[in-house]
BAMARTI-963025 format. One record per residue (C-alpha): residue number from 1; x, y, z; chain. Coordinates in nm, 2 decimals, padded with zeros to 4 digits, always signed. Layout:
REM residues N
{NUM {X Y Z} 'A'}
...
***
This chain:
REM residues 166
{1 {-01.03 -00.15 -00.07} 'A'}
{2 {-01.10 -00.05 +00.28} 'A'}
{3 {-00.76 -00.09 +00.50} 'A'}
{4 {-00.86 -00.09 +00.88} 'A'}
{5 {-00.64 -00.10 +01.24} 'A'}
{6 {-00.82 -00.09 +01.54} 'A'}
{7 {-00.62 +00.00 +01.81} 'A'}
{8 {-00.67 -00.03 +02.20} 'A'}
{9 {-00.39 +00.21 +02.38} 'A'}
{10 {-00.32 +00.17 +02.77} 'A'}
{11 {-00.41 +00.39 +02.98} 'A'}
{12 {-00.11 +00.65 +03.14} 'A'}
{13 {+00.01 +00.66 +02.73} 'A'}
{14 {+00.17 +00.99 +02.72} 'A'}
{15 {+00.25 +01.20 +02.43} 'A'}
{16 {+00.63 +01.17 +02.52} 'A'}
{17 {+00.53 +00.82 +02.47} 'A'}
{18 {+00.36 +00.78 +02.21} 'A'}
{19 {+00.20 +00.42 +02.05} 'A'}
{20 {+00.27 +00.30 +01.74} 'A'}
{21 {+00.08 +00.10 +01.51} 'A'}
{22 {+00.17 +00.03 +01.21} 'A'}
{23 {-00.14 +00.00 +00.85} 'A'}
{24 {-00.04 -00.18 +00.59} 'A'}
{25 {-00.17 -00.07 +00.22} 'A'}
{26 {-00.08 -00.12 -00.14} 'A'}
{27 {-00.04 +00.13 -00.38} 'A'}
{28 {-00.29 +00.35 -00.45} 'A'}
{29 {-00.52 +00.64 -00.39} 'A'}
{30 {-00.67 +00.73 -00.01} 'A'}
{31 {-01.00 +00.85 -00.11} 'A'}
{32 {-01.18 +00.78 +00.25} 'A'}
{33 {-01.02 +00.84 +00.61} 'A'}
{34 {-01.26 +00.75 +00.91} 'A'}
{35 {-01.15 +00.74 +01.27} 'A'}
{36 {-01.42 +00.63 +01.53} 'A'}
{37 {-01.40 +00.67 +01.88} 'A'}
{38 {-01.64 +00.42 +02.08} 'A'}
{39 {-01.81 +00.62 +02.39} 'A'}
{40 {-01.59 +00.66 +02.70} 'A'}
{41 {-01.25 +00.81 +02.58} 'A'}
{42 {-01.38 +01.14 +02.62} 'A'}
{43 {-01.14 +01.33 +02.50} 'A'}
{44 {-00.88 +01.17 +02.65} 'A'}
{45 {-00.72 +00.97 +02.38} 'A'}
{46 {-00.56 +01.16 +02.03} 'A'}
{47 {-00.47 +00.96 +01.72} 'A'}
{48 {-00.23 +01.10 +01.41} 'A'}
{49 {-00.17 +00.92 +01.11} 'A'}
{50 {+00.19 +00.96 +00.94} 'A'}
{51 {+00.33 +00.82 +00.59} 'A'}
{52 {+00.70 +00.77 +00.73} 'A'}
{53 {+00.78 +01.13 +00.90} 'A'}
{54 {+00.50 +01.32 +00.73} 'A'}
{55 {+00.20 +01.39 +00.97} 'A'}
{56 {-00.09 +01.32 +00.69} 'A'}
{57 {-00.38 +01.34 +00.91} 'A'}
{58 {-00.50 +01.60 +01.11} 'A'}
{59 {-00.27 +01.80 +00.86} 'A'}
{60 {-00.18 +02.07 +01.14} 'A'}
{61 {+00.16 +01.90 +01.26} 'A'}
{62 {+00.19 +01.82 +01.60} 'A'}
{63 {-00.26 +01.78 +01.63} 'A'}
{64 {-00.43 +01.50 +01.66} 'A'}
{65 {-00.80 +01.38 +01.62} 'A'}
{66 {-01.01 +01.37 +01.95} 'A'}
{67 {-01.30 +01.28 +02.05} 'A'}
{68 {-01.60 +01.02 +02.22} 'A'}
{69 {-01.88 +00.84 +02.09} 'A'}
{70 {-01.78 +01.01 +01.73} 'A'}
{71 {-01.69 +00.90 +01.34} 'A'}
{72 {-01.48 +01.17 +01.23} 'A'}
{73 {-01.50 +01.07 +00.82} 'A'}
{74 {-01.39 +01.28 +00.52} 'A'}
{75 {-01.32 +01.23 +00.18} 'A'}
{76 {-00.96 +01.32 +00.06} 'A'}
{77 {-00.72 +01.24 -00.22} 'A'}
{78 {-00.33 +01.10 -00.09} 'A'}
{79 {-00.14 +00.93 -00.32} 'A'}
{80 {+00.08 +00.65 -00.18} 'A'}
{81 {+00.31 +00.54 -00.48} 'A'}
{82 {+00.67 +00.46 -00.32} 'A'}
{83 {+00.76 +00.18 -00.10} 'A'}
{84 {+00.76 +00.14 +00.23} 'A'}
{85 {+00.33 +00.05 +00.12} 'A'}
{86 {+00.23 +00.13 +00.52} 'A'}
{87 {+00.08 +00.44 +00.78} 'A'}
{88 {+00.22 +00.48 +01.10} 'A'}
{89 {-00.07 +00.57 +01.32} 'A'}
{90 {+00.01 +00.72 +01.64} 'A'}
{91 {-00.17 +00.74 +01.98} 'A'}
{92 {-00.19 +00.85 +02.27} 'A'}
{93 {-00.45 +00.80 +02.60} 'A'}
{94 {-00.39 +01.04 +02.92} 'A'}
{95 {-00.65 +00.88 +03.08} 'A'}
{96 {-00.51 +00.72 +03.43} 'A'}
{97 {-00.81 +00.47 +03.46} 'A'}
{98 {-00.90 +00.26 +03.13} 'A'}
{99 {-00.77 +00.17 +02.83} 'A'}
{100 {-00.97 +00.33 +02.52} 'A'}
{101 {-01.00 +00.21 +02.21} 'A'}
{102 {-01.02 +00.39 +01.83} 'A'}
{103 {-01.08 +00.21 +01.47} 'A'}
{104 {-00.88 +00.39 +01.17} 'A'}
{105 {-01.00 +00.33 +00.87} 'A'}
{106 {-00.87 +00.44 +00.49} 'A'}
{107 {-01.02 +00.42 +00.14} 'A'}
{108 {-00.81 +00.28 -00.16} 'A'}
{109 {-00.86 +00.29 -00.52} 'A'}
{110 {-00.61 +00.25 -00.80} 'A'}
{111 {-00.54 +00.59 -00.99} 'A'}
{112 {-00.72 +00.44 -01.28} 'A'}
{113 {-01.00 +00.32 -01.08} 'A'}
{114 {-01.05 +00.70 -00.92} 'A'}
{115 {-01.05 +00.86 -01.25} 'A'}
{116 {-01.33 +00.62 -01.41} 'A'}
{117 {-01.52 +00.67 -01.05} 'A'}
{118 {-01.48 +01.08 -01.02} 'A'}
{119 {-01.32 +01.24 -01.33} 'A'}
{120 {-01.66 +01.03 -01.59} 'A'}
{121 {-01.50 +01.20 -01.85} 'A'}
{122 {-01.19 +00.97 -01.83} 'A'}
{123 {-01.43 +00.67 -01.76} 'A'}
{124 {-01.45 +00.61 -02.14} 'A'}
{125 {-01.12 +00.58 -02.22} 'A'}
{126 {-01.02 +00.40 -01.91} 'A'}
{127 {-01.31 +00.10 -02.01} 'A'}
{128 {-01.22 +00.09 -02.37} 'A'}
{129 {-00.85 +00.03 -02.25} 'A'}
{130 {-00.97 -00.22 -02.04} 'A'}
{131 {-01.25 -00.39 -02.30} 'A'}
{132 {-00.92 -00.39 -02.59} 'A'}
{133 {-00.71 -00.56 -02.33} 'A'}
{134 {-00.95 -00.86 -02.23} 'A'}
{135 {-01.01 -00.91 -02.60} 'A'}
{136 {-00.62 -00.95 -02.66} 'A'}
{137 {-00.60 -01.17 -02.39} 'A'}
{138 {-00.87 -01.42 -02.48} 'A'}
{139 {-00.74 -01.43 -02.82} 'A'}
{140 {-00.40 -01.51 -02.71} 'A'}
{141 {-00.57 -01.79 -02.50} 'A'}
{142 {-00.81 -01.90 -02.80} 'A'}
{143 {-00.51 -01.95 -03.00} 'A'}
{144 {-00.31 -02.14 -02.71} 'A'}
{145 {-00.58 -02.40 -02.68} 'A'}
{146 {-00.64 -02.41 -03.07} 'A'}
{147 {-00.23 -02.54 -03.08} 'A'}
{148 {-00.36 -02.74 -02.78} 'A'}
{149 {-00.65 -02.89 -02.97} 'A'}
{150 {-00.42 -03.02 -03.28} 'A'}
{151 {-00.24 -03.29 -03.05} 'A'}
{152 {-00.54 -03.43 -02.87} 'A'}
{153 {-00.61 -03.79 -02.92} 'A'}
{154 {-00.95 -03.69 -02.84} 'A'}
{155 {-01.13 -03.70 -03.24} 'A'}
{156 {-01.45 -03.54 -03.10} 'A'}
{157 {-01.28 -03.22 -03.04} 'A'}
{158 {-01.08 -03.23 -03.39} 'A'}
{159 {-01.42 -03.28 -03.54} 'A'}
{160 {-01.57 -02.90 -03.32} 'A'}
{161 {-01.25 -02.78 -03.44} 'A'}
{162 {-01.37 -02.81 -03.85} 'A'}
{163 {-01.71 -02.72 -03.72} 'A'}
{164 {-01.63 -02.39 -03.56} 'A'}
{165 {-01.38 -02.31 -03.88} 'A'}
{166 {-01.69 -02.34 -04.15} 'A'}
***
């Protein structure tokens, strides 16, 4: 899953004053982070992404991403288990003429889904889980309709019933 905010901040948006957009995710495992910056902020505009009070991206505290006609894209690995399931993402423009505008973008897989992708060794297991599951389920469904099928007043589908049985 691929969560997106694309965010326009005002001009004259200090850092003192920072805005605040909030991303909502599930669960899961960031495996992508892009931030594009159109042309024409030129440096002027900063974005930071925080999970609550942690600054998760750029990981120096207190930086922020610039930049101008740029996609700044990296592959990383952020777990977001507990609740509340959001980023804050934080930005700032200093520029005193226009409004500029940046795209955040973050990659999400389910643990499981990242180990069958990148750890193949794991993929294995995680299918056969997966295969053994489905199987259990359809039987469990087979044998829902089968009770189903003994109280139809419908005889052509009694009659399939012997057929499949023989």
């Amino acid at each position: 899953m691929i969560y997106t905010a694309n965010i326009t901040t005002p001009k004259n948006t200090p850092l003192s004053t920072l805005k605040k957009t909030t991303l909502s995710v599930t669960t899961g495992l960031v495996y992508k982070v892009e931030v594009y910056f159109p042309a024409g902020s030129a440096g002027l505009m900063g974005v930071a992404i925080f999970d609550g009070l942690f600054q998760v991206w750029p990981s120096t505290v207190g930086d922020f991403f610039l930049g101008d006609n740029i996609m700044i894209s990296f592959d990383d690995l952020y777990l977001k288990e507990a609740a509340p399931f959001d980023f804050q993402v934080y930005t700032y423009n200093v520029d005193d003429t226009y409004d500029h505008f940046v795209s955040v973008r973050l990659g999400f897989v389910s643990k499981d889904v990242f180990r069958a992708r990148f750890l193949p060794y794991e993929a294995y297991d995680y299918f056969v889980r997966l295969l053994q599951q489905l199987q259990e389920e359809q039987a469990a469904l087979a044998e829902g309709q089968k009770e189903l099928l003994t109280e139809t007043p419908f005889e052509w589908l009694l009659k399939q019933q012997d057929i499949l049985q023989e």
